[in-house]
PyMOL CGO cylinders between C-alpha atoms (Angstrom):
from pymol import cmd
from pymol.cgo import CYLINDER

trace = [
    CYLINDER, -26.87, -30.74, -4.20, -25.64, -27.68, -6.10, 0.3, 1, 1, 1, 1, 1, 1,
    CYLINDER, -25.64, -27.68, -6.10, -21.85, -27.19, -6.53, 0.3, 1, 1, 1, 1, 1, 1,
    CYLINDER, -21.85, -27.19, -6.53, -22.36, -23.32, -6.51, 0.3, 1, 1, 1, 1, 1, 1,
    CYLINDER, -22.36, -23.32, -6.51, -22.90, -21.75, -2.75, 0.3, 1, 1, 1, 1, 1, 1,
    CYLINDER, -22.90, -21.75, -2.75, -26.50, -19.27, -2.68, 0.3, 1, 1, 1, 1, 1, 1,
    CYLINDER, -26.50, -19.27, -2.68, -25.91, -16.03, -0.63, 0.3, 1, 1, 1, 1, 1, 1,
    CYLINDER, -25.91, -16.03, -0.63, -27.73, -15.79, 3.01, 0.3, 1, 1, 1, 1, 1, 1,
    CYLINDER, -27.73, -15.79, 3.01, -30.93, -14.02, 3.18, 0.3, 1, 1, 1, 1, 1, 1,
    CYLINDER, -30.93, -14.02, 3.18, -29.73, -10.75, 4.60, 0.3, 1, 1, 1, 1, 1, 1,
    CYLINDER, -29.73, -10.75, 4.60, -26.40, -10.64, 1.66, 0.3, 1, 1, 1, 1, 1, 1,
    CYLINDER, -26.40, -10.64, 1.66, -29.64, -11.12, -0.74, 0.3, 1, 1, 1, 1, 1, 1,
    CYLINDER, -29.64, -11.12, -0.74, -31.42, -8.11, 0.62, 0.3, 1, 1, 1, 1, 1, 1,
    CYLINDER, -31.42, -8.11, 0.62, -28.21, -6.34, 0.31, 0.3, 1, 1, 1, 1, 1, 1,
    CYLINDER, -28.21, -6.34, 0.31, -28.17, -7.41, -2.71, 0.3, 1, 1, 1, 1, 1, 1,
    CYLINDER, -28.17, -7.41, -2.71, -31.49, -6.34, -4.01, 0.3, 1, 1, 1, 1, 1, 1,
    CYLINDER, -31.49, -6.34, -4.01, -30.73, -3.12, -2.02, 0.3, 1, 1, 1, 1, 1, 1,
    CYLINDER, -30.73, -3.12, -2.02, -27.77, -2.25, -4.03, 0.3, 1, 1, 1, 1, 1, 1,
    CYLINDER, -27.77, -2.25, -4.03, -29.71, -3.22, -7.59, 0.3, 1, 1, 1, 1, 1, 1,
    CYLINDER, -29.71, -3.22, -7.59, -32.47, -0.92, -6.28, 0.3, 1, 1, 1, 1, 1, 1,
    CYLINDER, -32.47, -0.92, -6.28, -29.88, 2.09, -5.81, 0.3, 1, 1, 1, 1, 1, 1,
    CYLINDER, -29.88, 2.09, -5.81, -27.68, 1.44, -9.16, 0.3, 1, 1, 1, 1, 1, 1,
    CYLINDER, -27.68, 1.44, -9.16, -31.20, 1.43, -11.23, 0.3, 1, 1, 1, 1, 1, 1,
    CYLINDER, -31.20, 1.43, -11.23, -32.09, 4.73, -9.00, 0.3, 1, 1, 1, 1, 1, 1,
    CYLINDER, -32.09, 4.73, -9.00, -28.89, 6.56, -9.73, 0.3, 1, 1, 1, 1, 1, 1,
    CYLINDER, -28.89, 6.56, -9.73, -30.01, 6.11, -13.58, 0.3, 1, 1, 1, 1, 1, 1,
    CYLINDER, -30.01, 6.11, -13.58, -33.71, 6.60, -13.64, 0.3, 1, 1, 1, 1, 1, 1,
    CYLINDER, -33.71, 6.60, -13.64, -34.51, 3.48, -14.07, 0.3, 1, 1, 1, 1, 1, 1,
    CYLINDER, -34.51, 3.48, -14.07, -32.76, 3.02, -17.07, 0.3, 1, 1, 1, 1, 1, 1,
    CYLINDER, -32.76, 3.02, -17.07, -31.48, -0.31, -17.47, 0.3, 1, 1, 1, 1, 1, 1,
    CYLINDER, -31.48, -0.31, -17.47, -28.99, 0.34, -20.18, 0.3, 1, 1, 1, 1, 1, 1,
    CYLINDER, -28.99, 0.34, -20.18, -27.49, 3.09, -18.80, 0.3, 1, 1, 1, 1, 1, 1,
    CYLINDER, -27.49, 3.09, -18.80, -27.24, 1.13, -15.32, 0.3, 1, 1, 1, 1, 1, 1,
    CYLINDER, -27.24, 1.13, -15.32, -25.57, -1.62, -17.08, 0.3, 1, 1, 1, 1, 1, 1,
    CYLINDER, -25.57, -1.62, -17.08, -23.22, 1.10, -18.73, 0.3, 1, 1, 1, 1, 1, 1,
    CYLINDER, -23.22, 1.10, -18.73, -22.74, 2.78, -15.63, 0.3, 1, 1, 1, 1, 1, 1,
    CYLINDER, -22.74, 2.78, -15.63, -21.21, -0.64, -13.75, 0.3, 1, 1, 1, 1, 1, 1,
    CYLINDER, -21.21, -0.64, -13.75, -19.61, -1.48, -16.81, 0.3, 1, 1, 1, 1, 1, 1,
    CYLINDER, -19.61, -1.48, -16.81, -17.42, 1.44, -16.58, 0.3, 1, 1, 1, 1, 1, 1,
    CYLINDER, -17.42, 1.44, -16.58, -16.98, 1.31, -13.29, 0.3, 1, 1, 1, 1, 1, 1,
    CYLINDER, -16.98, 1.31, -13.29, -15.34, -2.32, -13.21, 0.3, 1, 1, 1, 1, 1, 1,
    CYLINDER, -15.34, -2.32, -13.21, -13.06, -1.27, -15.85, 0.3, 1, 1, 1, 1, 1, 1,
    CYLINDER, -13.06, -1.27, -15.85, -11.88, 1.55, -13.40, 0.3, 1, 1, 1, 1, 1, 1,
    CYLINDER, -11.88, 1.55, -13.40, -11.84, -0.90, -10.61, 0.3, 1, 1, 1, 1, 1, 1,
    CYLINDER, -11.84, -0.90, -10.61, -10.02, -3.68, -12.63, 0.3, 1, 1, 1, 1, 1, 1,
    CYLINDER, -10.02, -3.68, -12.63, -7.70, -0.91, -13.98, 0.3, 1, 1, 1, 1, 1, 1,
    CYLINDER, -7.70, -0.91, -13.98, -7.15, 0.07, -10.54, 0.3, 1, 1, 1, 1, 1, 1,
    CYLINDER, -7.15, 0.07, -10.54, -6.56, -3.30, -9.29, 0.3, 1, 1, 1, 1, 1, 1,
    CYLINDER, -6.56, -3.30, -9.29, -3.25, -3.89, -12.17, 0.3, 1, 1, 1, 1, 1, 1,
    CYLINDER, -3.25, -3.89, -12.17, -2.13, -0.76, -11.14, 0.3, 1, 1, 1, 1, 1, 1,
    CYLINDER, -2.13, -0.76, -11.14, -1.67, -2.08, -7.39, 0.3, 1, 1, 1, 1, 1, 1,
    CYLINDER, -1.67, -2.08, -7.39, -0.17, -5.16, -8.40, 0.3, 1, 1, 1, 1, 1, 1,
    CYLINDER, -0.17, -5.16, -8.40, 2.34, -3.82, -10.63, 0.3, 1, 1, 1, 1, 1, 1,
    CYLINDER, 2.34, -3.82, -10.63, 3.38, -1.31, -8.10, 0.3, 1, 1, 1, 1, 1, 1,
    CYLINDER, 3.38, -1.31, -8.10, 3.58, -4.28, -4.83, 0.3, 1, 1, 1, 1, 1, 1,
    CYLINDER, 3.58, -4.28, -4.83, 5.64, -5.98, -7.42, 0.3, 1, 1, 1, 1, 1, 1,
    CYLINDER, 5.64, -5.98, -7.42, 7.91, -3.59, -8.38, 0.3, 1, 1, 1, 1, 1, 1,
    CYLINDER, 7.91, -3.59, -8.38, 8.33, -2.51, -5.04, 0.3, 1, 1, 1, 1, 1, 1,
    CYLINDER, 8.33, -2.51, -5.04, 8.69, -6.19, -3.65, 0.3, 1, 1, 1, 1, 1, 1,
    CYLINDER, 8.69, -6.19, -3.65, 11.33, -7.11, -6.44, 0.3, 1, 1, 1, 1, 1, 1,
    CYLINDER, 11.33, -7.11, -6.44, 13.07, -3.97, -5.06, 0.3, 1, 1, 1, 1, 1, 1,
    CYLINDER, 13.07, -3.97, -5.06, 12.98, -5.07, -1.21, 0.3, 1, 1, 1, 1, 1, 1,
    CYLINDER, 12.98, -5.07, -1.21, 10.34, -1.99, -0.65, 0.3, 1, 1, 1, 1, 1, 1,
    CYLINDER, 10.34, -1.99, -0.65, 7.75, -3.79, 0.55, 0.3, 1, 1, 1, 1, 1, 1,
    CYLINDER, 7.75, -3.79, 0.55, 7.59, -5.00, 4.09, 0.3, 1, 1, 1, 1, 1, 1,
    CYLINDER, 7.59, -5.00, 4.09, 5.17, -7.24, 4.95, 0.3, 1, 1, 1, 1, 1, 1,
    CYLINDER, 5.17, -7.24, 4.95, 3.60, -7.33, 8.56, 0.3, 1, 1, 1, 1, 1, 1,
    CYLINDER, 3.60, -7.33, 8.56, 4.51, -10.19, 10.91, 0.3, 1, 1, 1, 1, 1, 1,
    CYLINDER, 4.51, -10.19, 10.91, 2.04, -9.17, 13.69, 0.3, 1, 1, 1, 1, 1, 1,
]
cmd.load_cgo(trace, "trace")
């Protein structure tokens, strides 16, 4: 039994779908596809420690109210 999980059929086609559109956006070019999602983590991950410094700051301040329901 494998310790890592596989994705269900239709996440795969998603999958594929979404490898078939990144290598479309760049011609097929498979080095500027990987550049292209390089990049665009970076922005995401640099996005992401923005928002966590800023719940932080504003949760060490008593701005942020969380939601009881």
């Amino acid at each position: 039994m494998s310790s890592t999980s596989q994705p269900a059929p239709a996440e795969d086609d998603e999958l594929e779908t979404a490898v078939d559109q990144a290598l479309a956006a760049c011609d097929g070019d498979m080095r500027a596809t990987i550049r292209a999602l390089i990049i665009a983590n970076q922005y995401l991950e640099s996005e992401v420690t923005d928002l966590m410094k800023a719940v932080s700051h504003a949760y060490a301040r008593g701005r942020f109210q969380t939601y009881s329901g």
